[in-house]
C-alpha positions as CSV (number, residue, x, y, z in Angstrom):
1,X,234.3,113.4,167.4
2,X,237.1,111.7,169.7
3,X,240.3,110.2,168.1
4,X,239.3,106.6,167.7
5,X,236.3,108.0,165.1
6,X,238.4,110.5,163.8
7,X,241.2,107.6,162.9
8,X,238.8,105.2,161.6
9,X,237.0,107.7,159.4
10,X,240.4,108.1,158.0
11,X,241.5,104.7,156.9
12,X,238.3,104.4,155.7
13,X,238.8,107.0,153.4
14,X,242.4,106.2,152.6
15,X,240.6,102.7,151.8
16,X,238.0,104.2,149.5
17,X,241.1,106.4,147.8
18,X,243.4,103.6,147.4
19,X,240.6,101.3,146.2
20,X,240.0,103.4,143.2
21,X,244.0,104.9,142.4
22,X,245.0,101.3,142.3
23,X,242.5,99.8,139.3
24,X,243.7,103.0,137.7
25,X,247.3,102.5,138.3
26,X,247.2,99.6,136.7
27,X,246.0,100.2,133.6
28,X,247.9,102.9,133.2
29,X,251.0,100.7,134.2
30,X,249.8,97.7,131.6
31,X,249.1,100.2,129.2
32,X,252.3,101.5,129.4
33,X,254.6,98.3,129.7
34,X,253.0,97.1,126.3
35,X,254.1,100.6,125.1
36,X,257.3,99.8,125.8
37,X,257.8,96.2,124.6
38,X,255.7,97.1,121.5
39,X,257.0,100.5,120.4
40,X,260.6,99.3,120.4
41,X,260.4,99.7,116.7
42,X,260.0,103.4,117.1
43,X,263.4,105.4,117.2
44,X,262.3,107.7,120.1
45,X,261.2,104.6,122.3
46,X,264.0,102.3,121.3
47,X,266.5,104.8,122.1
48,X,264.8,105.6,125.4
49,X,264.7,101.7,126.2
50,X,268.6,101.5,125.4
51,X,268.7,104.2,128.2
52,X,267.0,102.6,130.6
53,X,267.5,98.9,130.5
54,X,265.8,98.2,134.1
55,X,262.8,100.1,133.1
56,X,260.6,97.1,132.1
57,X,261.7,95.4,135.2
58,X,260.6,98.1,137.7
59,X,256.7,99.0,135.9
60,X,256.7,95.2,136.1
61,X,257.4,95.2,140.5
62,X,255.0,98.1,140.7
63,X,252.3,96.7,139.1
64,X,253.1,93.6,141.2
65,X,252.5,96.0,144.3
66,X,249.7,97.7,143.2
67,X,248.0,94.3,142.6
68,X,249.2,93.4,145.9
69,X,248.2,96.6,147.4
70,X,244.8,96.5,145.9
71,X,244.0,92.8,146.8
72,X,245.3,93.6,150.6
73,X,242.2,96.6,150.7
74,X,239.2,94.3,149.4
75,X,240.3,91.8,151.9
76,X,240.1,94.6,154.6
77,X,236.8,95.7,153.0
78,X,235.4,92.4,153.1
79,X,236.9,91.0,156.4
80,X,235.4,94.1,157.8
81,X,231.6,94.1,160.0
């Protein structure tokens, strides 16, 4: 195997890895910003959200980038011969 197959077998896998962390990143990331907006009314999570006022904000630009991340891959994996 010369370097040109050996580097192209590996993005390929990095895009096979990245094309199933990312769905799952997401989730976890949705699942968790509704967490926080709706368990406000619980002490420990209200408390924990007066902590960390720019929490919301950054799950909200990673799960931007992970969409953007994901979308990027399936347009490599479908612009690809």
């Amino acid at each position: 195997m010369n370097l040109a197959d050996f580097v192209q077998q590996l993005f390929t896998d990095i895009q096979g890895a990245a094309q199933i962390i990312a769905p799952i990143a997401a989730v976890i990331g949705f699942l968790g910003l509704g967490l926080m907006y709706m368990g406000s009314s619980w002490p420990i999570i209200g408390d924990w959200k007066k902590d960390n006022p720019k929490a919301a904000n950054q799950v909200v630009v990673g799960l931007l980038f992970v969409i953007f991340a994901s979308s990027v891959t399936t347009l490599i994996t479908f612009g690809a011969p």
